[in-house]
N, C-alpha and C positions, 0 to 999 in steps of 0.2 A: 335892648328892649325885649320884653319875655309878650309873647303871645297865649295868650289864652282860646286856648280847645271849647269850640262853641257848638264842636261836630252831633255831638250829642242831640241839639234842638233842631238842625234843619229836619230830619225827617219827618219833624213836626210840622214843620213850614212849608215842606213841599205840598202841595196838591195831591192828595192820596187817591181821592174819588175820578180816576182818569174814564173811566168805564162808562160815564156819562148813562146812564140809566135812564132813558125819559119815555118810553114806550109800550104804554100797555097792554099784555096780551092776554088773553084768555083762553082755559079750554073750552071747546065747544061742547063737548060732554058734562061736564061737571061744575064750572064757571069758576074754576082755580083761578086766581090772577097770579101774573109775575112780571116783572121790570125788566124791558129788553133795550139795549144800545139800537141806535139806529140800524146797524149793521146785520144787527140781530133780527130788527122788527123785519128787515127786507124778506131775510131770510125763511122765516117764521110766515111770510105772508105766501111766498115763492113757492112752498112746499103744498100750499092746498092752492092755489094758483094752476101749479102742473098738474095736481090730482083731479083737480076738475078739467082740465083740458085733453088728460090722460083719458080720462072715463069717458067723453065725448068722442077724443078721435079713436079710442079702442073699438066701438062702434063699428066703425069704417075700416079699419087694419085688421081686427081681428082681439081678441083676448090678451092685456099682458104686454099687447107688440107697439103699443106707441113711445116714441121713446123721450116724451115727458116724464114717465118714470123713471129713467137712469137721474134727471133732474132733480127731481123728486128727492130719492132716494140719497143722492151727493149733497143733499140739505139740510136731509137727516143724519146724514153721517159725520155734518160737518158741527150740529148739533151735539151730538154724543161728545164728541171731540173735545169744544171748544166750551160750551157750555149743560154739562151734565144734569144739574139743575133744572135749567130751564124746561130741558128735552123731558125730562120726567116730569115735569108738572102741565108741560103741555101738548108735547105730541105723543107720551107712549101711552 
């Protein structure tokens, strides 16, 4: 029995779109839009979440010294990283 090589089409047949895209973000400057994963939108949302808690509790600590910005900051990092795109079109 000779088998026939089909390998060719599955990578058609798998599911390519894993990234599940369903979350729309904006900048707040400019009203760019882009499509974020869930994971993404948390994160995207995290990052002015801390910056305003930051700017609130700086108040009270001091300039700089709350440390919702290291959080902040691990958000955007994780942005540049993971989704470059994104990160330019909406936080830089």
């Amino acid at each position: 029995m000779t088998m026939i090589d089909l390998s060719y089409i599955i990578p058609h047949m798998i599911k390519t779109n894993t990234d599940n895209k369903t979350e729309e973000r904006k900048n707040r400057f400019n009203g760019e839009a882009i499509m974020l994963t869930k994971e993404e939108a948390r994160k995207h949302d995290q990052i002015f979440i801390d910056e305003i808690t930051a700017t609130l509790e700086d108040r009270t600590v001091g300039h700089g010294a709350s440390k919702h910005w290291d959080s902040m900051r691990k958000n955007l990092n994780w942005f540049r990283q993971h989704n470059a795109k994104a990160y330019m079109v909406l936080l830089d």
